[in-house]
C-alpha positions as CSV (number, residue, x, y, z in Angstrom):
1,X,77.1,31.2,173.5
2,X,73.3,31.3,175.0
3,X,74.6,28.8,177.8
4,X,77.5,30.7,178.7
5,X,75.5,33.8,179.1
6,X,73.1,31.9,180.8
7,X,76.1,30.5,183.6
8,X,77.3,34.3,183.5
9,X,74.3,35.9,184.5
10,X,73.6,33.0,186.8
11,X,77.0,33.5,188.8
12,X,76.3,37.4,188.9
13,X,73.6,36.4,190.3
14,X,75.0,34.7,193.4
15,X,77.8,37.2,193.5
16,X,75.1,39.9,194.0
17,X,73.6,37.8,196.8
18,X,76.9,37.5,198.8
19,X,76.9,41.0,198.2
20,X,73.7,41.8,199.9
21,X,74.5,39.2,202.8
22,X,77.9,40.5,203.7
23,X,76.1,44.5,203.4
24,X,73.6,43.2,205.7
25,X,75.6,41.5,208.1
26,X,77.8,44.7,208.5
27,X,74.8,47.0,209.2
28,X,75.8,47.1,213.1
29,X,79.1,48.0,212.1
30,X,77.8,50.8,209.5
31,X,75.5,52.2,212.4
32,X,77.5,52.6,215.0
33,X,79.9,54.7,212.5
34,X,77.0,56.6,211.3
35,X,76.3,57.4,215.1
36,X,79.3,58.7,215.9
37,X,79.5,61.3,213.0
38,X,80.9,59.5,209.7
39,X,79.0,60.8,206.5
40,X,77.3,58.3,204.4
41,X,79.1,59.6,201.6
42,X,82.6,58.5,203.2
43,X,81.3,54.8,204.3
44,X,79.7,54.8,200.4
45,X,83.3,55.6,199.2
46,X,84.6,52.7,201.6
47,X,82.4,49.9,200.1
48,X,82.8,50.8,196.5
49,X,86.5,50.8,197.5
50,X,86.5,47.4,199.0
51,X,84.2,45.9,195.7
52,X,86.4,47.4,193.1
53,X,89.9,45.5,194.8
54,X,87.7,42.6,195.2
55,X,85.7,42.7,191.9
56,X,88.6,42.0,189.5
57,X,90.6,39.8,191.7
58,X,87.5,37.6,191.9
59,X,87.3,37.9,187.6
60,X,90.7,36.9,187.7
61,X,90.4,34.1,189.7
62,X,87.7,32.9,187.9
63,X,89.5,33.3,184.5
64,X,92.4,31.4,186.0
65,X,90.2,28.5,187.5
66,X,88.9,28.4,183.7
67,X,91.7,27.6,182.0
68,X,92.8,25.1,185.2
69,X,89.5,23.3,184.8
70,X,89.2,23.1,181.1
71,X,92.4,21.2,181.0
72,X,91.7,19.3,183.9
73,X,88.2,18.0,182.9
74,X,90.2,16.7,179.5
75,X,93.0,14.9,181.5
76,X,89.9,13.4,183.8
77,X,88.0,12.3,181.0
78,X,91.6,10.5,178.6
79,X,92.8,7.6,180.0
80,X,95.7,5.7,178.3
81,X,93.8,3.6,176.1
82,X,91.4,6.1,174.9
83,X,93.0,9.8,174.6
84,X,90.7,12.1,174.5
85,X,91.4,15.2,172.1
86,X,89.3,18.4,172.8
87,X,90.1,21.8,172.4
88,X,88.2,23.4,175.4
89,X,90.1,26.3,176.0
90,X,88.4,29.1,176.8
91,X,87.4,31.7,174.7
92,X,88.6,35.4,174.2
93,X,84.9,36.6,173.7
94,X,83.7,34.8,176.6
95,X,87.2,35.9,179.4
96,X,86.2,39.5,177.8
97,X,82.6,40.2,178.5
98,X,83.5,38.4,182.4
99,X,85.9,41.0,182.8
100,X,83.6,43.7,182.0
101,X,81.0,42.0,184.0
102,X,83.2,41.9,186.8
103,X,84.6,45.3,186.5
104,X,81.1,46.9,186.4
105,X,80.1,44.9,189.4
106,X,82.1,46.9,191.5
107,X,79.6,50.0,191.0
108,X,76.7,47.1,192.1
109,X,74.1,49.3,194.1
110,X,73.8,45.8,196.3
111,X,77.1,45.7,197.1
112,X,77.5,49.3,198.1
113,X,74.7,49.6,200.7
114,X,71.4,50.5,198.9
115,X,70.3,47.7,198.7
116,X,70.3,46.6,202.5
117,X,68.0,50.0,203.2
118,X,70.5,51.9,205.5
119,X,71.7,54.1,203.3
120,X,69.4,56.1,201.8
């Protein structure tokens, strides 16, 4: 369970990263709206719109790429003389505390502008 956690908070990690690099990248794009008259409020509402569509479909992917890649990784590893029988499914505990982890990422402060320094 400790090395699950470990590759969870390791992948939030990097998910909070492309967070701040797409924020960053888009700061042109953010300050030309902020100089013609949009509130920082409305664009604040527009980025925690855009993570909390892409927030779950990413946790959803990932759940689904699970499940692939377990049963892939057992048909890699058997061959016909030597079956190889493991249950590697994934667990119910673990697919719930990624889909609260990647619900809640969707109210990330990095992902919704604060942490690029324009909005403040």
């Amino acid at each position: 369970m400790v090395v699950v956690g470990l590759v969870l908070l390791i992948a939030c990690a990097n998910v909070a990263n492309l967070l701040l690099a797409r924020s960053n990248s888009r700061g042109r794009e953010f300050g030309v709206r902020l100089a013609l008259g949009a509130a920082r409020g409305r664009l604040i509402r527009q980025l925690l719109v855009e993570n909390s569509i892409s927030a779950p479909f990413g946790g959803g992917l990932g759940m689904c790429l699970s499940y692939l890649g377990s049963y892939g990784l057992v048909r890699l590893l058997s061959t016909t003389q030597n079956q190889v029988f493991l249950d590697v499914r994934p667990d119910g505990r673990i697919l719930t505390f990624t889909a609260a982890i990647s619900g809640r990422l969707q109210h990330a402060p990095v992902g919704s502008g604060w942490g690029t320094g324009w909005v403040r």
